[in-house]
N, CA, C and O atoms as CSV, one atom per row, in Angstrom:
chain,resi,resn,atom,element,x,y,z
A,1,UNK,N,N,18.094,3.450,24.360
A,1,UNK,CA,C,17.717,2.438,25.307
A,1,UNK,C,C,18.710,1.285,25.174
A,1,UNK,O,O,18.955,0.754,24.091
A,2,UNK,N,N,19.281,0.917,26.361
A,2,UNK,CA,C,20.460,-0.444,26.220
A,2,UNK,C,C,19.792,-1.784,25.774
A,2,UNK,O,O,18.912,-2.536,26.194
A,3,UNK,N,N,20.632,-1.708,24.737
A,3,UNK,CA,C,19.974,-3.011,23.450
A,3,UNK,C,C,19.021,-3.103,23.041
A,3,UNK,O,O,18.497,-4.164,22.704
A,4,UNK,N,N,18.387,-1.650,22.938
A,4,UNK,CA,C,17.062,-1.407,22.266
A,4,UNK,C,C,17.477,-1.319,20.500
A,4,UNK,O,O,18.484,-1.231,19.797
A,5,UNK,N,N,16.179,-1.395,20.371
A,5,UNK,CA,C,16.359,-0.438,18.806
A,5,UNK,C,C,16.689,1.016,18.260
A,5,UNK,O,O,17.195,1.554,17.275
A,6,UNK,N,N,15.971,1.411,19.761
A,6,UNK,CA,C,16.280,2.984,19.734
A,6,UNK,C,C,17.141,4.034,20.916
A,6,UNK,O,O,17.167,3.911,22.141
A,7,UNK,N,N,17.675,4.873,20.221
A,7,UNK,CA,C,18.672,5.465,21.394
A,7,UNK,C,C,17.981,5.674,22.379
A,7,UNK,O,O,18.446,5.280,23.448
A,8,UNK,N,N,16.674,6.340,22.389
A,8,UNK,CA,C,16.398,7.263,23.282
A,8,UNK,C,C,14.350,6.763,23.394
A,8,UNK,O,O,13.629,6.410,22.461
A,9,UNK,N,N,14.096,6.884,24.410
A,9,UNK,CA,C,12.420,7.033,24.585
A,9,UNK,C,C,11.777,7.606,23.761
A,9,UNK,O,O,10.920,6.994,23.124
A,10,UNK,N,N,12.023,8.950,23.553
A,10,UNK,CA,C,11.427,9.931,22.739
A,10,UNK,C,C,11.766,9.469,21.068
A,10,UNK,O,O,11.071,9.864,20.132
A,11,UNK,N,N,12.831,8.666,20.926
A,11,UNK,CA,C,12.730,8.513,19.128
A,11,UNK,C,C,11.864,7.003,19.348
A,11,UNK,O,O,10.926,7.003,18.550
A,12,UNK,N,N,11.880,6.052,19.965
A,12,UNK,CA,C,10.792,5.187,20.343
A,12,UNK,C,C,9.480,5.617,20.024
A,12,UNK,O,O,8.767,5.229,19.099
A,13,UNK,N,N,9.192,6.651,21.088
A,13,UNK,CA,C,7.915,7.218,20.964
A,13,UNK,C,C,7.742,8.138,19.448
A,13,UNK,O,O,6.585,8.235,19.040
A,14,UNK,N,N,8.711,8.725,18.715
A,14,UNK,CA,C,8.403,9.269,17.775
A,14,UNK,C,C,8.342,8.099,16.391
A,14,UNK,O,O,7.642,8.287,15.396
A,15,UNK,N,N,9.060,7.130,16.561
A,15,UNK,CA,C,8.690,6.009,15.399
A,15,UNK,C,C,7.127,5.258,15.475
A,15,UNK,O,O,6.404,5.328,14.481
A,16,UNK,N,N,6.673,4.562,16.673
A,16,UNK,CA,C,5.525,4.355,17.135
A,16,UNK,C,C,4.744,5.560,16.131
A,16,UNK,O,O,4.110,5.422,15.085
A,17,UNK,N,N,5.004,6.494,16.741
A,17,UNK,CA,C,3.385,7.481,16.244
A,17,UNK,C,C,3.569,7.615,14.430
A,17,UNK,O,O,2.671,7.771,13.602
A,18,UNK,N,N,4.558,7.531,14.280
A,18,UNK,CA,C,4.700,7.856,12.647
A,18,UNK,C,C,4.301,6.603,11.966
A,18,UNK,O,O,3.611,6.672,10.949
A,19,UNK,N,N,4.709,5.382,12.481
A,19,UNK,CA,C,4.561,4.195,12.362
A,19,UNK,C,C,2.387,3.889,12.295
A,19,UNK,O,O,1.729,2.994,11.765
A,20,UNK,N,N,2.104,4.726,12.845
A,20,UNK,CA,C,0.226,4.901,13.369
A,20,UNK,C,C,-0.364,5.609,12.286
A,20,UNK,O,O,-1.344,5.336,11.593
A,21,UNK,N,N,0.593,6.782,12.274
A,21,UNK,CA,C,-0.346,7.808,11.314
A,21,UNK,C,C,0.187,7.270,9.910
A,21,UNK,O,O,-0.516,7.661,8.979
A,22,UNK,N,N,1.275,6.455,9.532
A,22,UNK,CA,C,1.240,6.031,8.340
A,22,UNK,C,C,-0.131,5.041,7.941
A,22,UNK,O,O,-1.003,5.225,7.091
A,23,UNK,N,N,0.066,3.911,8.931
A,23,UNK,CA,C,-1.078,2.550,8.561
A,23,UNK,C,C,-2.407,3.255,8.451
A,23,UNK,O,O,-3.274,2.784,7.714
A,24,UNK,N,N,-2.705,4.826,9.434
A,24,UNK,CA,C,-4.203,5.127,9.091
A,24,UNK,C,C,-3.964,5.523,7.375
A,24,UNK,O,O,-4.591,5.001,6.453
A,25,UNK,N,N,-2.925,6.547,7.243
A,25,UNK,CA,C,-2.979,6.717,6.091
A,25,UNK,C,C,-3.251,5.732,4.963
A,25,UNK,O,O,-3.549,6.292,3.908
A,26,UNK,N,N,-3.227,4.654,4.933
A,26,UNK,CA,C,-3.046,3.793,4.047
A,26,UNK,C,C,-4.132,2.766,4.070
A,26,UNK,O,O,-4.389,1.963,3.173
A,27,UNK,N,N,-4.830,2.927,5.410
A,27,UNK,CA,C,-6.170,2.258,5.551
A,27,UNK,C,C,-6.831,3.274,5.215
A,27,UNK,O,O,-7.695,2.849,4.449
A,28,UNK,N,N,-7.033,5.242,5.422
A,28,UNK,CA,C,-7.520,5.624,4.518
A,28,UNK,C,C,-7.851,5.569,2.806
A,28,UNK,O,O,-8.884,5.709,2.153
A,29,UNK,N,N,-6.568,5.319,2.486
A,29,UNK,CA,C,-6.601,5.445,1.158
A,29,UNK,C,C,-7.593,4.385,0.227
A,29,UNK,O,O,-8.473,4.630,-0.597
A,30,UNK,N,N,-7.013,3.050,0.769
A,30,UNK,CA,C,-7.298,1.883,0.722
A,30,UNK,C,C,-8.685,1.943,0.831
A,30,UNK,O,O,-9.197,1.175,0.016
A,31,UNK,N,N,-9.799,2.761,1.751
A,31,UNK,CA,C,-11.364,2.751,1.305
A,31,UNK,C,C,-11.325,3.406,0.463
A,31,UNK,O,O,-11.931,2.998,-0.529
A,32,UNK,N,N,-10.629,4.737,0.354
A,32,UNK,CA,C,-10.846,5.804,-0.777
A,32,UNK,C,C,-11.387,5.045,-2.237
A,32,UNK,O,O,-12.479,5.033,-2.803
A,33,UNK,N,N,-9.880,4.341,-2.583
A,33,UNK,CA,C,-10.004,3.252,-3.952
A,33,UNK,C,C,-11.546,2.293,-3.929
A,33,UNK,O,O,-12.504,2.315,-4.701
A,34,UNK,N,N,-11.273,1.468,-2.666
A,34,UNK,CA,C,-12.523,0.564,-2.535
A,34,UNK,C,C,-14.062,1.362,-3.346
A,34,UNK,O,O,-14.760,1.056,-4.312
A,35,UNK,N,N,-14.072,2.478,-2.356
A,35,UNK,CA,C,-15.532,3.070,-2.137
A,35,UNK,C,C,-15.355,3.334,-4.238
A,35,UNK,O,O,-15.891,2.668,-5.124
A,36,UNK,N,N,-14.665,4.212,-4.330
A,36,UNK,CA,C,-14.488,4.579,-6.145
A,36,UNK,C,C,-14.559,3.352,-6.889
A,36,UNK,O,O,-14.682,3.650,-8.077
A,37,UNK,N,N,-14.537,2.112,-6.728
A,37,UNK,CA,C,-14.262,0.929,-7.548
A,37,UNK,C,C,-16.663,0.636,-7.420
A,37,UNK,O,O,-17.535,0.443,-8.266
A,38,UNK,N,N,-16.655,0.780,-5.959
A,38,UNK,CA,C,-18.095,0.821,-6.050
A,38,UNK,C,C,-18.592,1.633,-6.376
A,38,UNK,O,O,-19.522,1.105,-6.985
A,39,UNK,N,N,-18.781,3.116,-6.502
A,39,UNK,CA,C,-19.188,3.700,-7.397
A,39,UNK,C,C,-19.198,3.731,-9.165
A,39,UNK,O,O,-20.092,4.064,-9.943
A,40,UNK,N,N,-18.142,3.354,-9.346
A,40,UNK,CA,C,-18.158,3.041,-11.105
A,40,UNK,C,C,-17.241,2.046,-10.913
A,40,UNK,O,O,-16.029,2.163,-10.735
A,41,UNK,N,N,-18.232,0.584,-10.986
A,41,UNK,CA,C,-17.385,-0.802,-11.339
A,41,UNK,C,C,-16.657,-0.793,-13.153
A,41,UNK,O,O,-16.900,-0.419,-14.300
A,42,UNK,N,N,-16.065,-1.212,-12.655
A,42,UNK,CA,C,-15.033,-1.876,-13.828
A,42,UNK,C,C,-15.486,-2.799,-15.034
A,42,UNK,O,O,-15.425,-4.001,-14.776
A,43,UNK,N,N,-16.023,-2.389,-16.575
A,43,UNK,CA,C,-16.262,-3.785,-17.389
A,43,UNK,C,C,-16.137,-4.720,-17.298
A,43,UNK,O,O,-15.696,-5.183,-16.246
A,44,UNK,N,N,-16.460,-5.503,-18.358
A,44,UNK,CA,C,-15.656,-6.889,-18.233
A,44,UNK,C,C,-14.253,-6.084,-19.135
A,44,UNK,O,O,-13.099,-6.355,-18.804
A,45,UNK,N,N,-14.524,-5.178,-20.182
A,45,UNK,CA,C,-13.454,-4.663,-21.184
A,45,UNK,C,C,-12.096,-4.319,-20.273
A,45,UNK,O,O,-10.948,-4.543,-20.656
A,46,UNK,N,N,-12.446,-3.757,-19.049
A,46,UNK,CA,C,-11.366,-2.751,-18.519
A,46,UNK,C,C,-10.841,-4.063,-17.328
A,46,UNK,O,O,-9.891,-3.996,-16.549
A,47,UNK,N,N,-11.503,-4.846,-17.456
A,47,UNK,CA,C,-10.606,-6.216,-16.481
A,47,UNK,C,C,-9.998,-7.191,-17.445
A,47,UNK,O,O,-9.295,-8.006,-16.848
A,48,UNK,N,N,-10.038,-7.361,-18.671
A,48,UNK,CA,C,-9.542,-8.053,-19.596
A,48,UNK,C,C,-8.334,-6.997,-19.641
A,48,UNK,O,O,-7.263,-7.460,-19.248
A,49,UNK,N,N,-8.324,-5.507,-20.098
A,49,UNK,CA,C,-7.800,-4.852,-20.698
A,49,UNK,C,C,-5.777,-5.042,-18.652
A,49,UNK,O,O,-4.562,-5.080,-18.459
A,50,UNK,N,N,-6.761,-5.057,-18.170
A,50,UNK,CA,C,-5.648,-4.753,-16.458
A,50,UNK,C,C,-5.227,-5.644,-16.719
A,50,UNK,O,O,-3.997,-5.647,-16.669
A,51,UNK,N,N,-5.992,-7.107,-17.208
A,51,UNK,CA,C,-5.175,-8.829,-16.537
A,51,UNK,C,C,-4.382,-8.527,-17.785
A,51,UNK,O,O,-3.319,-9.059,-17.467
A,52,UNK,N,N,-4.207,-8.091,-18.845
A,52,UNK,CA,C,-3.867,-7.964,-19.892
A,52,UNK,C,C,-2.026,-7.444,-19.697
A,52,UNK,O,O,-0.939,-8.005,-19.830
A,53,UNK,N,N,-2.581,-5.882,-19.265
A,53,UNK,CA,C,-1.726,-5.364,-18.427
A,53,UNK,C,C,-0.555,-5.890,-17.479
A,53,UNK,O,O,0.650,-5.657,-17.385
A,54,UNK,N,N,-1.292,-6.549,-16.951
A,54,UNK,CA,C,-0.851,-7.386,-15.551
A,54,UNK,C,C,0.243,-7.813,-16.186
A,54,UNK,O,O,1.286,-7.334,-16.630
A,55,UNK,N,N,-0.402,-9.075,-16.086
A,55,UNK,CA,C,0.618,-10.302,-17.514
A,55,UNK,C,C,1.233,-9.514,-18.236
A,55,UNK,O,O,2.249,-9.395,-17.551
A,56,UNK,N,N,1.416,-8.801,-19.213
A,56,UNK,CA,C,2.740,-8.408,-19.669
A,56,UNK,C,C,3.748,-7.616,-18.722
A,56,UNK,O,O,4.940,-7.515,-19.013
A,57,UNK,N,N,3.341,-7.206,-17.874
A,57,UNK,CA,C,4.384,-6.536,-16.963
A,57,UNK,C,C,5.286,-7.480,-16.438
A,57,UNK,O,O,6.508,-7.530,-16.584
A,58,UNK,N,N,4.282,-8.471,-15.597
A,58,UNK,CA,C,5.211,-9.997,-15.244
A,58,UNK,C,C,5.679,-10.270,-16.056
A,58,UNK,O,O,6.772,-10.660,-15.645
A,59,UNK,N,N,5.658,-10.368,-17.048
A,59,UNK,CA,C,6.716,-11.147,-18.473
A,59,UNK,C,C,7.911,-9.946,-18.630
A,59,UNK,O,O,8.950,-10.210,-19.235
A,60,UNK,N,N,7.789,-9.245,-18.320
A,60,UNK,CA,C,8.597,-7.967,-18.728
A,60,UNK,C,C,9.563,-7.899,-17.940
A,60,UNK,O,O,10.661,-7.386,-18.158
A,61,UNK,N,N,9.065,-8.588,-16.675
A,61,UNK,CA,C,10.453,-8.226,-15.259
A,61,UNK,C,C,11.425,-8.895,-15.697
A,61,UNK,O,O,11.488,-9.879,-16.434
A,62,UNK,N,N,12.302,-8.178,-15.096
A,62,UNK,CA,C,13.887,-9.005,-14.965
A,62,UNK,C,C,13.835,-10.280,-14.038
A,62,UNK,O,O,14.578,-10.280,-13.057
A,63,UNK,N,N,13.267,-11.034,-14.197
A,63,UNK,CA,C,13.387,-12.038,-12.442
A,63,UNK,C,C,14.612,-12.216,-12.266
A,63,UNK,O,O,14.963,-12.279,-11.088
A,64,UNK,N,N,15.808,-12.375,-13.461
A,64,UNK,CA,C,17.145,-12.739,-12.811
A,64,UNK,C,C,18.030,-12.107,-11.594
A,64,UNK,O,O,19.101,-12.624,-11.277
């Protein structure tokens, strides 16, 4: 397409749909986790033990 993003209609139309079925994918998933976090919540042990986690990973990055 002239001064599009894409050459042609059809790769337009084929990014669009891949672009769709990714975000469902990922709004699937995304309850998947949710719904499992409500079925067996998390301690207080195993949220100390993540922020724990957490924080040393951030300390660990390279930020430079």
């Amino acid at each position: 397409m002239a001064g599009g993003r894409f050459a042609t209609r059809a790769e337009a139309v084929r990014s669009a749909i891949t672009s769709l079925v990714d975000q469902e994918r990922r709004r699937r998933v995304g309850a998947e986790i949710a719904e499992g976090y409500r079925r067996i919540p998390q301690s207080d042990e195993d949220l100390a033990a993540a922020t724990a986690a957490a924080t040393r990973s951030i300390h660990d990055e390279p930020w430079d």
